[in-house]
N, CA and C atoms as an extended XYZ file, in Angstrom:
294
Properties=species:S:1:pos:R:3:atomname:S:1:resname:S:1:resid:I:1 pbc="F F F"
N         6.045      -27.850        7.725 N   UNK     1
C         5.468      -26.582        7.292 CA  UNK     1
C         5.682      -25.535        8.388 C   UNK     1
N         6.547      -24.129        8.214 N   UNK     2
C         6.593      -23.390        8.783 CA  UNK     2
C         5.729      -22.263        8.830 C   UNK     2
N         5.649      -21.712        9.870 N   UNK     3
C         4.334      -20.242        9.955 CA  UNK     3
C         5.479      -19.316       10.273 C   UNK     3
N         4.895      -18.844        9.449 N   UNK     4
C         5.511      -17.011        9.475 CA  UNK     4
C         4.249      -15.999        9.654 C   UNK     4
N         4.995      -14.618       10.690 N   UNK     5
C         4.384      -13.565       10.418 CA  UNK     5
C         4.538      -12.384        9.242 C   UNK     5
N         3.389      -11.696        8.765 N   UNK     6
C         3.883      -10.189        8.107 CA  UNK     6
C         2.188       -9.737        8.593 C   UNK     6
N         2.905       -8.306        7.740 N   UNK     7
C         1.808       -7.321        8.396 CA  UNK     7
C         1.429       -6.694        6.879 C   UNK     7
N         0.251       -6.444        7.258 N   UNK     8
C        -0.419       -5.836        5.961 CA  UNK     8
C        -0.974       -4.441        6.065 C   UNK     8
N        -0.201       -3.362        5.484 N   UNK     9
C        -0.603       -2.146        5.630 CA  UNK     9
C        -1.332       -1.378        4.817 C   UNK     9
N        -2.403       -0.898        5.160 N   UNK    10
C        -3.007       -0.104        3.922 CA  UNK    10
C        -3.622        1.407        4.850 C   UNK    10
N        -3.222        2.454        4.235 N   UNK    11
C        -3.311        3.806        4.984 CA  UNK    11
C        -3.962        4.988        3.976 C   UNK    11
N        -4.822        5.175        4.591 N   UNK    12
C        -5.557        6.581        4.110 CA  UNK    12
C        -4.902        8.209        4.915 C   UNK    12
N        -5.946        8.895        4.111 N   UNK    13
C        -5.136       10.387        5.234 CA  UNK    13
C        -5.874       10.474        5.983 C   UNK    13
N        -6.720        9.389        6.991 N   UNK    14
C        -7.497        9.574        8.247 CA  UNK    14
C        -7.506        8.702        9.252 C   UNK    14
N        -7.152        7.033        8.488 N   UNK    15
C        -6.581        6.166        9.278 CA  UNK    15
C        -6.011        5.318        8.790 C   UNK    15
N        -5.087        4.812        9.588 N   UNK    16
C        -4.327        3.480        9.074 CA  UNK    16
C        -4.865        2.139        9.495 C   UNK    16
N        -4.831        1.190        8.738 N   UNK    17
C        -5.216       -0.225        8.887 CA  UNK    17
C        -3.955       -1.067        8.884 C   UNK    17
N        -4.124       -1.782        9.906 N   UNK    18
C        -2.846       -2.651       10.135 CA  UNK    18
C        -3.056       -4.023       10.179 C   UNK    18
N        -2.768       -5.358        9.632 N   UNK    19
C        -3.271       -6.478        9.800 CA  UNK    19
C        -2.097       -7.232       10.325 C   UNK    19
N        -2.024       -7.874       11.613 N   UNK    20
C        -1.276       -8.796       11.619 CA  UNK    20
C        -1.231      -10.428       10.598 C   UNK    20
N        -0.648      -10.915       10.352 N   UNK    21
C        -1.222      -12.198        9.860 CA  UNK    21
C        -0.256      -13.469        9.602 C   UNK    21
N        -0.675      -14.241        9.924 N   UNK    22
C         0.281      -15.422       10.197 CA  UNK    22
C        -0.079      -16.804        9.028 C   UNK    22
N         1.128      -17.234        8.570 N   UNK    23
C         0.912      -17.432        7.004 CA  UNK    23
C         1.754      -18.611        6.972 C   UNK    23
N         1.825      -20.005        6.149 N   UNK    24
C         2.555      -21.014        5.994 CA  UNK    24
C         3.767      -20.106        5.219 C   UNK    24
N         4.996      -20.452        5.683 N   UNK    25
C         5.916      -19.869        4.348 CA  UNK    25
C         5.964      -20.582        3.379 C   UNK    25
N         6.629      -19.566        2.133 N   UNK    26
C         6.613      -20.138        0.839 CA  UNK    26
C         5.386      -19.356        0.036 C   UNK    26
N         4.170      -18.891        1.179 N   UNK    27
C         3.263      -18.290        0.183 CA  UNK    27
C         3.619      -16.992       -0.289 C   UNK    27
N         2.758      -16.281       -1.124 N   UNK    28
C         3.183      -14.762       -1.868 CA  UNK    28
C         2.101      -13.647       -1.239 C   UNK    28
N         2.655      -12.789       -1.953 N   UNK    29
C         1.491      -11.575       -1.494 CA  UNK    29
C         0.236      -11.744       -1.288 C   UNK    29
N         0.021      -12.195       -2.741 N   UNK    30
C        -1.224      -12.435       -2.689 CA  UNK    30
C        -2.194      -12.807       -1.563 C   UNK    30
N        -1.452      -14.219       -1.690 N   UNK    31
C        -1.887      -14.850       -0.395 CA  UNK    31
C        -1.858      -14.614        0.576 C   UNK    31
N        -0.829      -14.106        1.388 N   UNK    32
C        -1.388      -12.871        2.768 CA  UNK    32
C        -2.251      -12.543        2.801 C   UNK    32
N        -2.347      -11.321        1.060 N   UNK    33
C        -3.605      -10.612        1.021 CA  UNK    33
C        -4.793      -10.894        1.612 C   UNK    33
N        -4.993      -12.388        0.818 N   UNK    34
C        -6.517      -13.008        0.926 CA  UNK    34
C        -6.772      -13.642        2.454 C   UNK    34
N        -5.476      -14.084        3.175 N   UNK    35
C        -5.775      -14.521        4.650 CA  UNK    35
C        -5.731      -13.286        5.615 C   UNK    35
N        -6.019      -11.925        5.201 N   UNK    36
C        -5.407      -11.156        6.278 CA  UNK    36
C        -7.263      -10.180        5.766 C   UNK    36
N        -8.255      -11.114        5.186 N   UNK    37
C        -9.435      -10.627        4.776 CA  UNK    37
C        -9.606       -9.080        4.224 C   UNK    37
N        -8.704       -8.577        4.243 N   UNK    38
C        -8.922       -7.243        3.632 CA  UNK    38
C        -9.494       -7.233        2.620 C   UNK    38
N        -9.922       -7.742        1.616 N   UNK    39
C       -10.614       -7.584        0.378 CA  UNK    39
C       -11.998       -7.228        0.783 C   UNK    39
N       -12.366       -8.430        1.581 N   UNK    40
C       -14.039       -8.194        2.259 CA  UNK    40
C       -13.761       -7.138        3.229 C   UNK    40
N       -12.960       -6.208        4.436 N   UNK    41
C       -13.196       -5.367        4.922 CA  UNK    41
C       -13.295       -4.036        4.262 C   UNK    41
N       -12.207       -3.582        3.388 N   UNK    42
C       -12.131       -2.294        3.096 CA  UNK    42
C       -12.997       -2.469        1.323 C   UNK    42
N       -13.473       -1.732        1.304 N   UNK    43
C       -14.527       -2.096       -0.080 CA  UNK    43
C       -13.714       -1.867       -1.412 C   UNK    43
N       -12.803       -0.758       -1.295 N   UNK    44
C       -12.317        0.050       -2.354 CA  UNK    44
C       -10.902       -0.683       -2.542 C   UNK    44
N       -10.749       -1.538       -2.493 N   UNK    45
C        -9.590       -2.276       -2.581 CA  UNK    45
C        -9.527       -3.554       -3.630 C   UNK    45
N        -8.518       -3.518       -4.209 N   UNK    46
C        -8.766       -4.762       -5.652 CA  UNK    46
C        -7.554       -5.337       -5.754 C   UNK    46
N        -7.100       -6.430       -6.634 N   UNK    47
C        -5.979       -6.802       -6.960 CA  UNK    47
C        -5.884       -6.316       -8.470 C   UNK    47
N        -7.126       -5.811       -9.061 N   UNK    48
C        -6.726       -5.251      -10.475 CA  UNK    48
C        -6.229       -3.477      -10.236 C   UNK    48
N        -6.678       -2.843       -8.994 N   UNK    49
C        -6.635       -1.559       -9.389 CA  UNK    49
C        -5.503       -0.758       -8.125 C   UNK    49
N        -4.994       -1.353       -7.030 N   UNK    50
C        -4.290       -1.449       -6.310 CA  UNK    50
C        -2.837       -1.848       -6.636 C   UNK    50
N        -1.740       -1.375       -5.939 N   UNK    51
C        -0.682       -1.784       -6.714 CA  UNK    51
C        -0.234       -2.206       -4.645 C   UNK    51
N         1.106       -3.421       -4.765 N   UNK    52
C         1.394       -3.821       -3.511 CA  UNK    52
C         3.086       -4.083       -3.773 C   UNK    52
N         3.515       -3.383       -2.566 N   UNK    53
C         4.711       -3.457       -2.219 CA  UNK    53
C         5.387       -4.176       -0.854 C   UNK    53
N         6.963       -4.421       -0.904 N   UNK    54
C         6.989       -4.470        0.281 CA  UNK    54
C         8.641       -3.560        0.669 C   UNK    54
N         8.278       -3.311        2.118 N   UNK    55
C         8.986       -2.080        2.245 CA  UNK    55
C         9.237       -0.962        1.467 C   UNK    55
N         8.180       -0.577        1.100 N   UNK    56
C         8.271        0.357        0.309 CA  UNK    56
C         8.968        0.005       -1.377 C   UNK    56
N         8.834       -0.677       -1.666 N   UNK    57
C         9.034       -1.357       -2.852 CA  UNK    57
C         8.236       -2.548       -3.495 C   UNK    57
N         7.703       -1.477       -4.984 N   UNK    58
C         6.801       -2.258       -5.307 CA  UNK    58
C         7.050       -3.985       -6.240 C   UNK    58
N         5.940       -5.071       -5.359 N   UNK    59
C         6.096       -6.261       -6.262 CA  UNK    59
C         4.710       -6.478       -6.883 C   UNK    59
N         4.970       -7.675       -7.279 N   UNK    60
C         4.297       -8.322       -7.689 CA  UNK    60
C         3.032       -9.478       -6.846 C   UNK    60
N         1.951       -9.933       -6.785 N   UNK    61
C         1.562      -10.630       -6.475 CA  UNK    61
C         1.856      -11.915       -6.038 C   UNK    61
N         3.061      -12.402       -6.707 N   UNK    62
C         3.286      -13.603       -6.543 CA  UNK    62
C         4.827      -13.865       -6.321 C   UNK    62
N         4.800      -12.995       -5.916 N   UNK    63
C         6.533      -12.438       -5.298 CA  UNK    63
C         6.418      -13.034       -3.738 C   UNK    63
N         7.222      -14.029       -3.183 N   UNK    64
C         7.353      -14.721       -2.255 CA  UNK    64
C         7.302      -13.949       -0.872 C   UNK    64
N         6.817      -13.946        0.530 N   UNK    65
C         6.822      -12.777        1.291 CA  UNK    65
C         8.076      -14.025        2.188 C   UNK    65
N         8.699      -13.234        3.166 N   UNK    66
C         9.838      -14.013        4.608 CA  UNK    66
C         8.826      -13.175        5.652 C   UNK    66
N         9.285      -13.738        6.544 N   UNK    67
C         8.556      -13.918        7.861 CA  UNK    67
C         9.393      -12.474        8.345 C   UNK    67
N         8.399      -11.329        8.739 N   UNK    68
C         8.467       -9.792        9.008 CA  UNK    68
C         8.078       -9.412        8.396 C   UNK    68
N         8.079       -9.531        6.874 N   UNK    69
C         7.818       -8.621        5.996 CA  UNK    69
C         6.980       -7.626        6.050 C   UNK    69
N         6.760       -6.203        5.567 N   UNK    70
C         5.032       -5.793        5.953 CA  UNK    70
C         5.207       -5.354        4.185 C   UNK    70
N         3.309       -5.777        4.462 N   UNK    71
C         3.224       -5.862        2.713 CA  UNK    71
C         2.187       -4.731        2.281 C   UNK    71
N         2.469       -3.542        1.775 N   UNK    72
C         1.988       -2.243        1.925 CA  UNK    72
C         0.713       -2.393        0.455 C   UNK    72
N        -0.431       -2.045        0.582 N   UNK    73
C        -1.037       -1.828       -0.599 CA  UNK    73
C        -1.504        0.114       -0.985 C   UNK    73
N        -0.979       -0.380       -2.140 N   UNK    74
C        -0.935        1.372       -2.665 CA  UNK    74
C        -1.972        1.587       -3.104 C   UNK    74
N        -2.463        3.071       -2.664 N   UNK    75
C        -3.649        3.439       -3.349 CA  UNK    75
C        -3.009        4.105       -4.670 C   UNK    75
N        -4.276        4.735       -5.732 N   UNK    76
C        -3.702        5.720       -6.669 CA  UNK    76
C        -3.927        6.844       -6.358 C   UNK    76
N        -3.393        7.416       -6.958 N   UNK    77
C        -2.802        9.521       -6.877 CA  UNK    77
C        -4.128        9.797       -6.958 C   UNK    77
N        -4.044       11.059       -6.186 N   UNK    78
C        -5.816       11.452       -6.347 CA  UNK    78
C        -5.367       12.919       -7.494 C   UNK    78
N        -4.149       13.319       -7.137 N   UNK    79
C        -3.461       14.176       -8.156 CA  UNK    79
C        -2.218       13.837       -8.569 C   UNK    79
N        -2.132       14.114      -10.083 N   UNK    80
C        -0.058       13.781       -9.946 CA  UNK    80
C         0.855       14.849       -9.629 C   UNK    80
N         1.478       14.426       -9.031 N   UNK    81
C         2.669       15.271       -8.440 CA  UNK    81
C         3.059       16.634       -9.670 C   UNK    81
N         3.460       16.016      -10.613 N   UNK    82
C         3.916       17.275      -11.783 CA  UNK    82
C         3.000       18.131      -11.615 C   UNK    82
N         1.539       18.066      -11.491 N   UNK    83
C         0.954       19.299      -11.613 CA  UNK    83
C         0.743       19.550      -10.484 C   UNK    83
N         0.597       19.101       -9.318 N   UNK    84
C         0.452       19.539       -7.921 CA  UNK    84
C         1.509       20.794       -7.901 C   UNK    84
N         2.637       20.175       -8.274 N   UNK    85
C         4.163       21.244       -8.341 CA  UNK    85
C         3.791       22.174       -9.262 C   UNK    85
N         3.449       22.072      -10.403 N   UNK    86
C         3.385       23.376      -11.236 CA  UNK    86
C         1.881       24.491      -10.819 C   UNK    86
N         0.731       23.876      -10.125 N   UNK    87
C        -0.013       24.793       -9.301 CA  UNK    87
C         0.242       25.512       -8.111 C   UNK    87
N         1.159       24.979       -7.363 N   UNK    88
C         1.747       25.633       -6.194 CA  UNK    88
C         2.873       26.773       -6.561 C   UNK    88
N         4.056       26.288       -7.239 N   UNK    89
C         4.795       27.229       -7.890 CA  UNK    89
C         4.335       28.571       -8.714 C   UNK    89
N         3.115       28.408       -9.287 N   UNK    90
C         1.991       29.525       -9.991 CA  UNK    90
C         1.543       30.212       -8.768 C   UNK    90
N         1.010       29.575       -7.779 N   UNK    91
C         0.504       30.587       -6.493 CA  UNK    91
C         1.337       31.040       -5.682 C   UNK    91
N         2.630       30.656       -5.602 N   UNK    92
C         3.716       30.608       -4.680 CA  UNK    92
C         4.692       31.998       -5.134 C   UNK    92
N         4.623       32.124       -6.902 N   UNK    93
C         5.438       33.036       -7.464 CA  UNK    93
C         4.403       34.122       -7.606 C   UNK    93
N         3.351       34.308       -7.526 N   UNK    94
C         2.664       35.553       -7.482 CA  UNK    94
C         1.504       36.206       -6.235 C   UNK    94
N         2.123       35.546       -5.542 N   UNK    95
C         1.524       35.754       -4.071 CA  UNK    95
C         2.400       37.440       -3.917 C   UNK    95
N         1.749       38.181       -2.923 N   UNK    96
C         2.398       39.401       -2.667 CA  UNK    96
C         3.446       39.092       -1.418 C   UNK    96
N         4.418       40.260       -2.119 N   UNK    97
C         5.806       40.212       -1.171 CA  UNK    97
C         6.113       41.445       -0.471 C   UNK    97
N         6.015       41.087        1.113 N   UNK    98
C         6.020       42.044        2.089 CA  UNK    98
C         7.288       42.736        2.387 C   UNK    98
């Protein structure tokens, strides 16, 4: 049985949380997840409402991790982008021009 490392990232816009964690290979996200205790530290965090990637690409739970990996958990949009863009472009095109 081999041990591997990955890292478990989960980032707000005030701080980042970083978990090292050292894992038999062969296991999946998941399982990081649950050995790297984040469920019990950060409260707002779920496997139903959270989505998890790695390198910036999203998997699945049970998608196999290799030893480096860092396994990112996504929060959701607090706004969606389409309208973020179409409110800025509205203030942006009728702002006064000096």
């Amino acid at each position: 049985m081999n041990i591997i490392k990955v890292t478990i990232v989960y980032a707000l816009s005030e701080i980042q949380y970083i978990y090292n964690v050292k894992i038999k290979s062969g296991s999946n996200v998941k399982d990081a997840i649950l050995a790297s205790n984040l469920l019990n530290l950060i409260n707002n965090i779920s496997f139903y409402k959270n989505s998890f990637g790695i390198y910036n690409k999203k998997v699945h739970l049970k998608s196999k991790i290799k030893d480096g990996d860092r396994i990112e958990v996504y929060r959701n949009l607090i706004i969606d982008p389409k309208e973020w863009r179409r409110k800025n472009i509205f203030r942006f095109n009728n702002r006064k021009k000096i």
